[in-house]
Structures are given as C-alpha cells and as structure tokens.
N, C-alpha and C positions, 0 to 999 in steps of 0.2 A: 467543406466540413460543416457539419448543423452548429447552429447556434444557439448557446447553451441559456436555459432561467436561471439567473444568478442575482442568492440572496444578497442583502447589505454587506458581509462579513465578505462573500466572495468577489463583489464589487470591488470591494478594497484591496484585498486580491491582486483580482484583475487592474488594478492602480499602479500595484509594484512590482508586474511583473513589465508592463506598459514602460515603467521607467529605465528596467534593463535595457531595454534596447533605445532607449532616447539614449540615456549617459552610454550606451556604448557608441551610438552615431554621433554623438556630440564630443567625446573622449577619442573616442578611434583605439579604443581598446575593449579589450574581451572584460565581459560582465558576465556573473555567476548567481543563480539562485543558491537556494539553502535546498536541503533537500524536500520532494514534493511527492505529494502521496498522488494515486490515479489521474481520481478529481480534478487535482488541481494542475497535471499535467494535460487535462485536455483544455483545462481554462487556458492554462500560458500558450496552448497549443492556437487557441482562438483568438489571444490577441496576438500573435507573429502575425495573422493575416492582415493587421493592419501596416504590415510593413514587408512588403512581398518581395523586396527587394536583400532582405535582411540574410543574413548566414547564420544561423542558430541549428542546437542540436540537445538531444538529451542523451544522458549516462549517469549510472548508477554503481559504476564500478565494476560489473561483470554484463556477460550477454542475460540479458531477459529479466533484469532487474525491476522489481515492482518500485519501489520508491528511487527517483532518479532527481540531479538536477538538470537545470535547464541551462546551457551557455548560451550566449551570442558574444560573435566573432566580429572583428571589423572586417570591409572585405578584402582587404589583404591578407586574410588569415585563413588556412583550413583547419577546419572545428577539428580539434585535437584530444582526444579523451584523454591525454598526458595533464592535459593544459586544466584538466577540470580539480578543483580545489577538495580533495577528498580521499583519503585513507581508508587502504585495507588493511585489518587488523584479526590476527587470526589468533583462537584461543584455546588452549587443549585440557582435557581432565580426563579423569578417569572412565574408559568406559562405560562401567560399571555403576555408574553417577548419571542422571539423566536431566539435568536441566533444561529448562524450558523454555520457548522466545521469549513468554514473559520473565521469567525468569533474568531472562540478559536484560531486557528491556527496561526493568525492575532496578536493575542492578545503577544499569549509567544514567537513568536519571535519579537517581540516590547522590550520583557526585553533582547534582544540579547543571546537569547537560537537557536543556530542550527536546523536544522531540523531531526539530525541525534540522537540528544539526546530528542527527542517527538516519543511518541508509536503511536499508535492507541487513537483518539477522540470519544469517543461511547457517542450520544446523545440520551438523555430520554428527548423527549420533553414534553410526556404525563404524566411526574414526575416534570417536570420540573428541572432536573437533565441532568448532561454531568460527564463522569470520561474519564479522562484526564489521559495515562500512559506515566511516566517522568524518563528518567534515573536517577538514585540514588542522583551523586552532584548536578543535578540541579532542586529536589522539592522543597528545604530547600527554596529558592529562590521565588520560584512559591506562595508557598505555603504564604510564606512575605509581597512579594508583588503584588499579582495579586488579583486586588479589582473590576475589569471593564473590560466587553469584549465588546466591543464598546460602544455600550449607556448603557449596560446592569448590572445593581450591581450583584455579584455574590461573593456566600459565598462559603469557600475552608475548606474541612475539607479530613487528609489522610484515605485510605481507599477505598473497592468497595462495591456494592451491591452486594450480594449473591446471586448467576445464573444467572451474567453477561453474556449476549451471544453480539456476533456480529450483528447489527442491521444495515442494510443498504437500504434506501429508493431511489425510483428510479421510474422514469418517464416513460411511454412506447411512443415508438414512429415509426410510419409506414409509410412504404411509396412502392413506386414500382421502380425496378431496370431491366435495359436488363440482368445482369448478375449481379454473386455475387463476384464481382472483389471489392479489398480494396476499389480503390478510388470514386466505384460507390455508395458502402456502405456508405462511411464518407458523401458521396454529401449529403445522404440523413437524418442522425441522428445530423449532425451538428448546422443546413443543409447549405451548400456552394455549389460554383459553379464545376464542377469537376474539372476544369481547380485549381481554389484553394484547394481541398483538394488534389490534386495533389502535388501541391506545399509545402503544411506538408509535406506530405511525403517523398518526395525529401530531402527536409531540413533536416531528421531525427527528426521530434516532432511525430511521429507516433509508437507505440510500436501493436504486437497481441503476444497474450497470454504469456508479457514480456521481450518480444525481440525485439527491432528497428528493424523497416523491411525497405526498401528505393525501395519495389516493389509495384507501383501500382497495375498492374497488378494480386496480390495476389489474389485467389479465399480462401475465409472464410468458414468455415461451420459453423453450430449450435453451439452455447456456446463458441466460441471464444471472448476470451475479448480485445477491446481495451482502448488504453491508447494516449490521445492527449493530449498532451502541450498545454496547457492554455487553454483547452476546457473543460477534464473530463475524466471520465470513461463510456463504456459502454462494449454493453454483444449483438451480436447476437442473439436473444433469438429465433428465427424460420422464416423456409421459409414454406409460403402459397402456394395460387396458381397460375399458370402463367395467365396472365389475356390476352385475344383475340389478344392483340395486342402484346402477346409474351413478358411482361413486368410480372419480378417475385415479387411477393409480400412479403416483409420481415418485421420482427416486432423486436424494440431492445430497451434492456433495458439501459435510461441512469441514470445515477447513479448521487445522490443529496446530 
C-alpha cells in the first residue's frame, strides 16, 4: 500500500487509530473507531501495516458504504459486522416531500451529534424513505427526538431495507480545458474563475482521490475524484476530443 503525506491534524489521526490496536492487543478485546470518511480510511488502512499480524476490518452498515468504521478483533475473534457498534435507522415521508442529505445532515447535528458519530445518509426518494447509519449511543437519541428535517415530518422506525445498496446521484457537467491541470478542471465543474479555484487550492479545500493536494498545477486522469470544501464531490468521468483550437473536452460527474 503507498504511503500516504500526512498533515499534523492527520498525524493525530494516525495516533488514535494506532492506539486501537495497542488497547485491543493489550485488552484482548475488540476496539471500535467512530465513523471515518475515505481519507481517513486509508490513513487507519496504513497504520494496520504496522501490525501485520492484527484481525481488523471495516463496515459501514450496508455493502459499499462510503463512511465506515474501522474494528479490530483480538485473535480469537472473527471480525463480526454484528459485533460493530452502529445503528440502522430508517426514516419515511411523504413522497411528495424531497429532502435532502443535507437536509438530514442538518437536521442530527441540530440535536448536537458530531459528524463523526453519523454513517452514511442513503436516500430513497422513489420510496420516499432515507436510512440514516448512527453510532450505537447516539440512535436512542435520534430515534426520540428527531420528528422534522426541515419542513419535512418524518417518521423513524430502527432498522434497514433489505438490499441496501449505495445510491448516489450526480449531475454531468462539460466543458473544454487547454490541459487537464487541477486548477483548469475546478475552473470548469465548479465553475470559477482559475484565478479562484487556484485559490482553493492553495488554501488546502481541495482534496484528489482523498488527499489534499496544494498543486495547481496537478494533471488528473479519468476516474479521479474530487473533493472541495464547500462545494461537493465530483469524479473526472472522461476526456473527449481536443477541439481545433487545441482545447480538450472533459465531461464530470458532480455528485448531489
């Protein structure tokens, strides 16, 4: 596995994910992160190599979960997704009613729940259904008091649908670029001026394929994803073709 540049904040990080697997070698019991976004799934991914001999696993609550935790197992144990500390909580409205991840998202850190104890938001709008994955002490909670996700009544019963998949809808959007440098890419699916998505990226709001990058300059290829602070997610999806005036045509998916 490469080995990742990690800023101070992800050093620290990398500290306590380190100590999962000490207190579970030293305890001889199973140790549980909180939930982890990509990122930080491949950080804890990087430090299990230092313990080669370890039983650990990730789960997010259903198959193909983007925000997952991380267990370790002692080695008497087979890693159990029973065993991982985390609630599915499934919530229904009106179809007719369209709330929105943010929207939920919005909602349960309104009852003062971190974002670190919230899974993955998988919306059924065509059920008019959302399931909601919540670490363990804080469904009881959720589940109490959460009557309203913005204007929208919504009813909370625990639980998921059976063949939960990952469901993620996304916008295409095109445009023509001189080159497929980061910051000519951002110009165009954000869309800003280069001079401004220059300046994301300087700043450090700019992540590809879960890493802060702070290079303009960066050439992308196909299926590279990014990540902007306070914009969203998108996805490279293909270069076309260079058009007369030596401008390349790129198409990408942003994510909604």
């Amino acid at each position: 596995m490469e080995l990742l540049h990690l800023n101070p904040e992800e050093e620290r990080f990398a500290d306590r994910m380190d100590d999962l697997f000490q207190l579970c070698r030293q305890k001889n019991i199973p140790r549980f992160s909180t939930f982890l976004d990509e990122r930080q799934q491949k950080i804890a991914q990087m430090v299990s190599l230092r313990y080669p001999q370890s039983v650990h696993s990730f789960f997010g609550g259903y198959e193909g979960a983007q925000r997952q935790m991380l267990g370790v197992f002692p080695d008497y144990m087979e890693p159990s997704q029973e065993a991982f500390p985390l609630v599915g909580v499934t919530a229904t409205y009106r179809q007719a009613d369209s709330p929105t991840h943010r929207d939920f998202l919005g909602a349960l850190m309104a009852l003062m729940i971190k974002r670190e104890a919230i899974g993955d938001l998988v919306l059924i709008p065509q059920e008019g259904k959302a399931v909601l994955f919540l670490s363990q002490p804080v469904a009881p909670l959720v589940l109490e008091e959460l009557r309203k996700v913005g204007k929208v009544g919504i009813q909370l019963q625990e639980g998921i649908p059976e063949n939960l998949t990952r469901q993620e809808s996304f916008q295409l959007v095109s445009g023509t670029v001189l080159s497929p440098r980061l910051d000519a890419v951002l110009s165009v699916v954000l869309p800003l001026s280069r001079e401004k998505a220059t300046q994301l990226i300087r700043q450090g709001k700019v992540s590809v394929n879960h890493e802060e990058t702070l290079t303009p300059t960066r050439h992308l290829q196909e299926g590279d994803l990014l990540s902007v602070r306070g914009f969203g997610r998108f996805q490279l999806d293909a270069f076309g073709a260079v058009s007369k005036k030596g401008r390349l045509h790129i198409t990408c998916k942003k994510f909604v």
